[in-house]
C-alpha positions in Angstrom: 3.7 -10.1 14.0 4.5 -8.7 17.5 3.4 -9.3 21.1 3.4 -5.7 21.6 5.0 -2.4 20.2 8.4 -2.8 21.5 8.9 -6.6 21.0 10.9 -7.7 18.2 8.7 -9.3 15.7 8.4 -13.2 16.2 6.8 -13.9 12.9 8.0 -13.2 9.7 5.0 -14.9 7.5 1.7 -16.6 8.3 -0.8 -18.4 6.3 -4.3 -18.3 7.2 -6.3 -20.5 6.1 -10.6 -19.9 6.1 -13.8 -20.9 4.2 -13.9 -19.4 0.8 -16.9 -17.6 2.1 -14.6 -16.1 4.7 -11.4 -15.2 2.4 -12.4 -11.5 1.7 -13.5 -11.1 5.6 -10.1 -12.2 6.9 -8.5 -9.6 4.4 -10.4 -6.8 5.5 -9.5 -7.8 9.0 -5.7 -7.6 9.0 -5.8 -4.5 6.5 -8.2 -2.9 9.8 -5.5 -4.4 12.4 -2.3 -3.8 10.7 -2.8 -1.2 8.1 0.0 -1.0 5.7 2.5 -2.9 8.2 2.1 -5.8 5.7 0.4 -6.3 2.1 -1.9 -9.6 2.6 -2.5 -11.3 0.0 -6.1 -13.5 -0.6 -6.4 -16.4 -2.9 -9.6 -18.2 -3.3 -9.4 -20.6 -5.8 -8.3 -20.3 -9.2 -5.9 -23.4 -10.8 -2.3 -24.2 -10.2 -1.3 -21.6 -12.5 -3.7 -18.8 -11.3 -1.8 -19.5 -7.9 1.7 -19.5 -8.6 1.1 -16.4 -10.7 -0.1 -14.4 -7.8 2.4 -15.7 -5.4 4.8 -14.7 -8.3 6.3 -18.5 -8.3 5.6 -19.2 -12.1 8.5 -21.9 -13.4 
């Protein structure tokens, strides 16, 4: 993430963190801001393992 266009970027990765009933809202919202400047990724549940597969941090 930037402060503006010409800034160097100051973050790297965030984590946002929203009701489930918000999840998909929040995903929509930085796929309308930033486009394909980054690939968000939404979890909403789902066990341990469910997790660490989509983060791709299986043991």
């Amino acid at each position: 993430l930037r402060q503006s266009p010409e800034c160097k970027p100051e973050i790297d990765k965030a984590v946002v963190v929203s009701p489930s009933s918000l999840v998909k809202n929040w995903y929509n919202e930085v796929g309308k801001w930033l486009g394909g400047r980054i690939q968000p990724l939404a979890i909403d549940g789902g066990s341990k393992d469910e997790i660490d597969q989509k983060l791709g941090t299986e043991p």
